[in-house]
C-alpha positions, -999 to +999 in steps of 0.1 A: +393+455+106+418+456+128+456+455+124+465+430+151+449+407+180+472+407+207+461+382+237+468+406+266+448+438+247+418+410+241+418+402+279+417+436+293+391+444+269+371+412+282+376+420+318+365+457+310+330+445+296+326+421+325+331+447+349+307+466+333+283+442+331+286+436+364+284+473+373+248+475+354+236+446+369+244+459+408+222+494+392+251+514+391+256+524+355+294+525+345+307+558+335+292+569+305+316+584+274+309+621+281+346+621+300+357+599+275+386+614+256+382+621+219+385+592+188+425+590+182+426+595+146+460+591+127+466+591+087+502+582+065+514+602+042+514+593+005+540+563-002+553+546-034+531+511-032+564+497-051+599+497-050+621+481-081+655+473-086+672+467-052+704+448-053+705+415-031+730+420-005+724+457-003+701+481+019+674+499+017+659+531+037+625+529+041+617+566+031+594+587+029+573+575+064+552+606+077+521+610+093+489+635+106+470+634+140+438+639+120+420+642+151+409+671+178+431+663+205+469+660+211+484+624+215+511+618+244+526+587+225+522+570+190+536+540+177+552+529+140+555+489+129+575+480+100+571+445+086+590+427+064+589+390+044+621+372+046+639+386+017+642+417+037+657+421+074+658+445+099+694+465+107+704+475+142+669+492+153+670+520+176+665+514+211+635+529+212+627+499+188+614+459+198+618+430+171+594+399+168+610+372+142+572+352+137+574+318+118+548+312+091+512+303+095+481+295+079+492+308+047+509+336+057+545+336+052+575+343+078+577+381+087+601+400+110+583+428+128+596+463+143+575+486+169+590+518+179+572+536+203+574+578+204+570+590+235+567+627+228+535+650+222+515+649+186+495+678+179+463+677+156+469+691+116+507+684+121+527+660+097+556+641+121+581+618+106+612+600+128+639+621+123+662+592+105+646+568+083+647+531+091+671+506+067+664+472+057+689+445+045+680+435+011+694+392+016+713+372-010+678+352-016+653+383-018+628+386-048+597+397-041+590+410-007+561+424+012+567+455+035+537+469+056+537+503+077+515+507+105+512+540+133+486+535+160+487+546+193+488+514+212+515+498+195+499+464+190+522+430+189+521+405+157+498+385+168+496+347+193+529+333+170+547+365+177+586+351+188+606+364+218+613+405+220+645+417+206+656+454+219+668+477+197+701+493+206+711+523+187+703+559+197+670+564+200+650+581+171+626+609+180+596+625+157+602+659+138+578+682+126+573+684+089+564+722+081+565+722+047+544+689+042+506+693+034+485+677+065+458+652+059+426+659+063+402+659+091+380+625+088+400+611+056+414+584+077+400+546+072+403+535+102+399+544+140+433+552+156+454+535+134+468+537+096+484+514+074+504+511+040+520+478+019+546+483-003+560+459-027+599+454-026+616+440-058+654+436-061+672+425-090+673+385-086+669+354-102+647+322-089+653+293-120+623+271-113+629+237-126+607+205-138+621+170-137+602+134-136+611+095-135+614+070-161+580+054-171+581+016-180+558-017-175+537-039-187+499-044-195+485-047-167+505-029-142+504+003-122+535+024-126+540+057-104+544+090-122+562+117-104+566+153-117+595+173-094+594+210-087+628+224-077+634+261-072+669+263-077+673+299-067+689+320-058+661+339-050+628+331-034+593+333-052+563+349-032+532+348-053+505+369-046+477+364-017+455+333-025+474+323-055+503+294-059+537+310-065+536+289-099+516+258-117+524+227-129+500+213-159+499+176-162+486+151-187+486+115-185+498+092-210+473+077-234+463+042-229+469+041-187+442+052-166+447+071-135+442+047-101+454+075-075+453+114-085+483+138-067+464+167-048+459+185-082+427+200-099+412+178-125+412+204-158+398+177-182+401+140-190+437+130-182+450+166-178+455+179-140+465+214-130+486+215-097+493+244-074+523+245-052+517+239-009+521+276-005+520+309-028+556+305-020+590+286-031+621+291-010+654+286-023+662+252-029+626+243-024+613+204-036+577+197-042+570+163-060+531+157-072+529+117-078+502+102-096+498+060-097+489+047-136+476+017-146+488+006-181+455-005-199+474-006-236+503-003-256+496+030-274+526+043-300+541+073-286+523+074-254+544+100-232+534+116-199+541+161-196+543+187-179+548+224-181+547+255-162+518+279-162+500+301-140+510+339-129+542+349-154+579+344-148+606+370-155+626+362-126+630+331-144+652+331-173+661+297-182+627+285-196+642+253-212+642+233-180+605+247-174+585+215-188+592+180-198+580+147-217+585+115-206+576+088-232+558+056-217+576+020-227+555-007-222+574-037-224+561-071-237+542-101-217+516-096-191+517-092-150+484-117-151+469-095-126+443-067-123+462-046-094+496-052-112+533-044-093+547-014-077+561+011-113+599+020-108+610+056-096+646+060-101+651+022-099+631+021-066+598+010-062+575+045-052+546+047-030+538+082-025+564+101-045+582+117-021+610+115+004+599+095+037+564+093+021+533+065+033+520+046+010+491+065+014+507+097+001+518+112+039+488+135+055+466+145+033+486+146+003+473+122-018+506+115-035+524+149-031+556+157-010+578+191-002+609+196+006+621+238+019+658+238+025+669+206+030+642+189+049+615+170+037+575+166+050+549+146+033+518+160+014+511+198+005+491+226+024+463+203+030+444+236+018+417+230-009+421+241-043+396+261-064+393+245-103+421+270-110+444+251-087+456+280-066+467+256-035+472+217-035+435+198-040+429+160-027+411+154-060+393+125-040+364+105-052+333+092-029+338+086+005+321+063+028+290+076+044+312+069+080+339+087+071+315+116+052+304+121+089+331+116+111+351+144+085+320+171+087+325+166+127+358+172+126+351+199+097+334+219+122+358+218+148+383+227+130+362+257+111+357+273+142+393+274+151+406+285+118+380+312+117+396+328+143+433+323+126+422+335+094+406+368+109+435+372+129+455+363+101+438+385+074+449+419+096+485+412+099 
């Protein structure tokens, strides 16, 4: 698959085949490939898939980076592409270098991107390398970052959310030959004019992840909100791995209340829900609340609500005392004398989706759930499904009405189209 979409490449390649078509339809065949020149074929060298123990604050020199013309031919310009998560930023580039700063999408996180283009010969069965290695800043917040090397030999852009071009402008940085480096192999490339490598960047940082909830009180008969908090108090960031939530929060309900509105969580069992954060990521200072509405059926003794923190392990994390909580359920004498019973108390205010600036109905989507990244605040999660391990934010939602069944498969449909091409796009970034 390939490593990047960009909109202008597609369009020339479109307006090629039409041409052709066109061509073949007039009886004139188009050229045919016996002038063509020879399959570009380009392999890295061997690289450490992980890097450990960088200090936040610092830099780091993204070394070894080295590469083979694995084909027949020589190449009259090659390009290299350094990506980064947002732990990790680029340094003053060389002006043979362009930036793009893309915002996150889909579930890919935000990335900063470097092409620099070499403009020099490549000759087949030689190993090249730029003659000075390129440094990152390691930021106050980074964790655990992603960094991706690409060479091709078109140099293609991020992608359609690819931000303005920044120049770089230090000296420029040429390619040396690498005599005493063994060559890769003719054919061992995986890929047609391209090559690519992810490393994993760690630095030495800290993300305390935190669990907090409201007080649960009513009587018999009414329906009380119960809202489980998620803070990441930082300092650094927490990137979990592809298709997985950076943490999970388990859930169970008190005994005697039945559950009237379920946050976007995975049911696990009777009265115990397992719930995913909106992304596989948590930036510093991050909030997500998960709200579920109770209705209080009984006075049971020692009915309490709680929650914990499971899923992938934590050993950024190193205060594990504030990392699950119980919050004991008073039910308080008389009766409301109704069926649908009054609004619960949230922090001595009555709740209706759980979440700062929420609907009543839980903001888009979210059944009840609500983030907040760096100050700000958006109803609902994701909005991405969850799978019964609760890797992203589920609706939980019962039956629907055969209208809206319909109108949401048309929609469905729509929108599948569209985010097949985003998540193809996506997937080779």
């Amino acid at each position: 698959m390939r490593h990047a979409a960009p909109g202008i490449r597609t369009l020339r390649q479109a307006t090629g085949a039409v041409g052709a078509l066109a061509l073949m339809a007039l009886g004139a065949a188009p050229a045919v490939a016996a002038d063509a020149a020879p399959t570009p074929h380009l392999v890295l060298g061997e690289m450490a898939p992980k890097v450990d123990g960088l200090k936040p604050g610092g830099t780091y020199d993204v070394v070894p980076v080295s590469f083979t013309n694995t084909g027949t031919a020589a190449l009259d310009k090659v390009y290299l592409q350094y990506s980064v998560t947002r732990g990790l930023s680029h340094t003053e580039l060389p002006s043979n270098c362009v930036r793009y700063d893309v915002g996150s999408y889909d579930e890919l996180p935000e990335k900063s991107y470097a092409i620099c283009e070499f403009d020099q010969t490549v000759e087949p069965g030689v190993v090249y390398a730029p003659e000075k290695a390129l440094t990152l800043n390691v930021l106050d917040y980074a964790l655990h970052d992603e960094l991706r090397v690409v060479v091709d030999v078109d140099g293609s852009l991020p992608g359609d959310e690819t931000g303005r071009p920044v120049p770089g402008t230090g000296p420029a940085v040429k390619l040396v030959e690498k005599p005493d480096a063994t060559p890769a192999e003719p054919g061992s490339g995986e890929h047609e004019g391209w090559d690519d490598a992810h490393i994993s960047v760690n630095a030495a940082n800290t993300a305390d992840l935190q669990l907090t909830g409201n007080e649960l009180s009513g009587k018999v008969g009414d329906t009380v909100s119960l809202k489980v908090t998620l803070t990441n108090a930082g300092p650094g960031w927490v990137l979990g791995e592809q298709d997985n939530s950076a943490t999970k929060i388990r859930v169970t309900i008190p005994a005697g209340t039945t559950v009237t509105k379920e946050a976007p969580c995975a049911k696990v069992r009777a009265g115990v829900y397992e719930c995913g954060t909106g992304q596989r990521w948590l930036k510093e200072n991050a909030v997500e609340y998960r709200t579920f509405k109770l209705r209080i059926d009984k006075a049971v003794t020692g009915a309490k609500a709680t929650a914990k923190l499971t899923g992938p392990a934590r050993p950024y994390d190193k205060n594990p005392e504030n990392d699950s909580i119980t919050l004991p359920l008073d039910v308080t004498d008389g009766s409301s004398g109704n069926g649908g019973g009054s609004a619960g108390t949230d922090g001595g205010s009555s709740s209706t989706g759980g979440g700062s600036g929420t609907s009543p109905s839980g903001g888009s989507g979210s059944g009840g759930g609500s983030t907040t990244s760096g100050g700000s605040s958006t109803s609902g999660t994701s909005g991405s499904a969850t799978t019964a391990g609760g890797d992203l934010a589920s609706t939980g939602s019962g039956a629907t009405l055969p209208l809206a069944g319909a109108a949401a498969a048309a929609v469905a449909v729509g929108a599948g189209a569209v985010m097949v091409v985003r998540r193809r796009r996506a997937a080779q970034q």
